[in-house]
C-alpha positions as MATLAB code, in Angstrom:
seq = 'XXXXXXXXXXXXXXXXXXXXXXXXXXXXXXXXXXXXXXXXXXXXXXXXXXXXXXXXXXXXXXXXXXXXXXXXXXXXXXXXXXXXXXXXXXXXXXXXXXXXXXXXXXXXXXXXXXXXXXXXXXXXXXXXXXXXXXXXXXXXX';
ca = [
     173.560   80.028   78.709;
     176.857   80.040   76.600;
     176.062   78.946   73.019;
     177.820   76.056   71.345;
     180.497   76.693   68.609;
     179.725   76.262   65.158;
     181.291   72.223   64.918;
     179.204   71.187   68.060;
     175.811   72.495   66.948;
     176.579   70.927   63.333;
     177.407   67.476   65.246;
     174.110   67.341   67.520;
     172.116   67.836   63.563;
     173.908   65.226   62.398;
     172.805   62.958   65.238;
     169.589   63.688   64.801;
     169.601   62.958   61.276;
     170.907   59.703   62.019;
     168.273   58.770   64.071;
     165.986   59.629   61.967;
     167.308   57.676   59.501;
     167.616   54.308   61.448;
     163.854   54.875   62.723;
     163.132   54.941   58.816;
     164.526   51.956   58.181;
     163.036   49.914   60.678;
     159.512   50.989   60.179;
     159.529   50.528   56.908;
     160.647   46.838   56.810;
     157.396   44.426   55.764;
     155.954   41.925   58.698;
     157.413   39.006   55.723;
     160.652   38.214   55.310;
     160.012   37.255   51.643;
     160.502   39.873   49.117;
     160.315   39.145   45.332;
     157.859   36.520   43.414;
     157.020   32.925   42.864;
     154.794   32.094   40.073;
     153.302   28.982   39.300;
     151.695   27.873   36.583;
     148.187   25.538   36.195;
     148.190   22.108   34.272;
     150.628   21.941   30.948;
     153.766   24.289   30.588;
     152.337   25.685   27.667;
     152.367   29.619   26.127;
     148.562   29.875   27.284;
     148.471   28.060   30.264;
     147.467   30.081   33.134;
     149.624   31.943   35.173;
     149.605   33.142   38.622;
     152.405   35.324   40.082;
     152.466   36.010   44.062;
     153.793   39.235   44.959;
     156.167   39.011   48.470;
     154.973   35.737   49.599;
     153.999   34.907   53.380;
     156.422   33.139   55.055;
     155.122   29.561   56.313;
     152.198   29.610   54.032;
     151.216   26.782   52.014;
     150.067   27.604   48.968;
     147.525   25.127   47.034;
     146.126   24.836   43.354;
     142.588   25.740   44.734;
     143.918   28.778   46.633;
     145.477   30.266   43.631;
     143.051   29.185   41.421;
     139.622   28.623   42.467;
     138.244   27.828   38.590;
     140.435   25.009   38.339;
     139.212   20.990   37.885;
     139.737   18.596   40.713;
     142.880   16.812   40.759;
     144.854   19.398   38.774;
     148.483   20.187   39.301;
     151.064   23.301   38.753;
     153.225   22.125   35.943;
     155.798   24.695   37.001;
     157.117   26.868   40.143;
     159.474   29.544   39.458;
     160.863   31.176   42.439;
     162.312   34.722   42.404;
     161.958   35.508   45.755;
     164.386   36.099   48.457;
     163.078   32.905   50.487;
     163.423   29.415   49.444;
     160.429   26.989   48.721;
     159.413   23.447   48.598;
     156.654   22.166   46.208;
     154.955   18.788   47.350;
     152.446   16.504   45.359;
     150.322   16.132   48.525;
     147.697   18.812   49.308;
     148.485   21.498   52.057;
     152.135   20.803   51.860;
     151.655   16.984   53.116;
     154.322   14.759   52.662;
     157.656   14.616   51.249;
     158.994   17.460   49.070;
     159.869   16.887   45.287;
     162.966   18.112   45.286;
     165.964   16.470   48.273;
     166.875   20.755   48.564;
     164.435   23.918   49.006;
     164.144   26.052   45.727;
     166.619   29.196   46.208;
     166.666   32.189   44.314;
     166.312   32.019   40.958;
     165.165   28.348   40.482;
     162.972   26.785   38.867;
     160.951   22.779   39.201;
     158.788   21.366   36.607;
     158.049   17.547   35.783;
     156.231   16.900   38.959;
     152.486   16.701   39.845;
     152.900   19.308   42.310;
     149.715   20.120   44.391;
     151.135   22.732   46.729;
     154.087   24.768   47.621;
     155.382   26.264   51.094;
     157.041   29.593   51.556;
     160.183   28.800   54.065;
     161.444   31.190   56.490;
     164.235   33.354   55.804;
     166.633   35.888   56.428;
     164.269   39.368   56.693;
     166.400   42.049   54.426;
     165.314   45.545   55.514;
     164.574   47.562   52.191;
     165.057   51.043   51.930;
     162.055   53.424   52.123;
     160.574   55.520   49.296;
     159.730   58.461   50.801;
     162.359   60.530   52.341;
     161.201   63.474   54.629;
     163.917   65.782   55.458;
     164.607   66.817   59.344;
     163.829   70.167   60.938;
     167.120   72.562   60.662;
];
């Protein structure tokens, strides 16, 4: 069997590489779309009010007072959602995101709502935005 000049061989690596690389990628891309946080806070906006940050929230999950915190009275509110993830959100003064939102727009990136008794908040679906993987492992020569 004639063997392959130098250029040829090199190419076929290169493929192979590349495959590797895109098979990566996809496996390392999260079953949620959302990447980034949304943290809410319990009662009054002030300095020591409690705090509760969710790390790459669930898309389509409603999120309630008593989920995030269990401790809390009956009938209390987040004073304040602060989204910094990659997925919008609605807040709602209903329980189990019932009703009307309290904003006429989802929250984007980077937004934040306060003012409203808001009992809940919903995690919208979103664009999925593959992220790069951490760990590289290098291809057989």
């Amino acid at each position: 069997m004639p063997r392959l000049p130098f250029g040829r061989r090199a190419g076929f690596s290169f493929v192979a590489a590349g495959g590797a690389l895109v098979l990566a990628l996809t496996v390392a891309a999260p079953a949620s779309g959302s990447y980034g946080s949304v943290t809410v806070t319990l009662g009054t906006p002030l300095m020591t009010a409690q705090r509760v940050t969710i790390k790459d929230p669930v898309d389509n999950h409603c999120y309630t007072v008593k989920e995030l915190f269990p401790d809390a009275p009956e009938g209390s509110t987040f004073s304040s959602v602060s989204n910094n993830a990659t997925t919008p959100i609605n807040a709602y003064e209903g329980d189990a995101c019932s009703g009307a939102a309290t904003a006429a727009s989802p929250m984007g990136y980077g937004m934040f709502h306060s003012g409203a008794p808001i009992r809940s908040i919903k995690i919208l679906p979103g664009p999925s935005i593959p992220t790069m993987p951490t760990n590289f492992t290098t291809p057989p020569a």
